[in-house]
N, C-alpha and C positions, 0 to 999 in steps of 0.2 A: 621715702619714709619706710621701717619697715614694718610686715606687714605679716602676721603667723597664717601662713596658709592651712594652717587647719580650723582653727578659730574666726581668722579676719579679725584681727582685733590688733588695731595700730598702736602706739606708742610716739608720741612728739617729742618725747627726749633722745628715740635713736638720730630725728633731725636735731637737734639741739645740739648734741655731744657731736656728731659730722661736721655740723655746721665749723667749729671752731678747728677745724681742722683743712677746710679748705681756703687754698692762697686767696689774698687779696685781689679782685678785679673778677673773680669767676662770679658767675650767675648762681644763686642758691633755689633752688625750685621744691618744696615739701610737697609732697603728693598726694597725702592722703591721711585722715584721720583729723582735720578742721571741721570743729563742729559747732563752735558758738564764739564770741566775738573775744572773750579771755584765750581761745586757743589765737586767733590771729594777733592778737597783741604779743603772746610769747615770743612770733616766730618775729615780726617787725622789731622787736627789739633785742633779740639775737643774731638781725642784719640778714632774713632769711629775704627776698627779692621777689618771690612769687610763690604763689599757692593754686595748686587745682583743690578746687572744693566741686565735688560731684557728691556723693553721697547725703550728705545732710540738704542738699537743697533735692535732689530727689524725695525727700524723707517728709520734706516740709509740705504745711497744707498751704502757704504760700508763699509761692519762690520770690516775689519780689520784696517779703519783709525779711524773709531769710538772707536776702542779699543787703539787704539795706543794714541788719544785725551784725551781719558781720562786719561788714564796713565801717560798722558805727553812725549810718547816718539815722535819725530819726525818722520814723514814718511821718508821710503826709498830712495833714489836717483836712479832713471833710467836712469843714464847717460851710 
């Protein structure tokens, strides 16, 4: 993804616009700039293949709802 090295401030349309330009059968991998579970839906439905997500779960007070948000899965019940 790219990424302005003076800033750090990504953009998921430079993955987006890439995306469509790489052959069929290659691995698509965004790097960086997923932050809440509308950006992961973007890339799975633009056929993106994998995601590093490190910074928002650094960011998070907890990484395991963080993970779970992104993924879409609902938190636990503590009942």
């Amino acid at each position: 993804n790219n990424r302005d090295l003076k800033t750090f401030t990504t953009d998921l349309d430079v993955t987006l616009r890439l995306a469509k330009r790489i052959p069929p059968g290659k691995l698509i991998v965004c790097e960086s700039g997923i932050h809440q579970r509308a950006d992961v839906v973007r890339l799975v439905e633009a056929g993106i293949h994998a995601m590093l997500v490190g910074e928002s779960l650094i960011r998070s007070d907890d990484i395991g709802d963080k993970i779970r948000e992104l993924r879409g899965v609902p938190a636990p019940s503590h009942a």
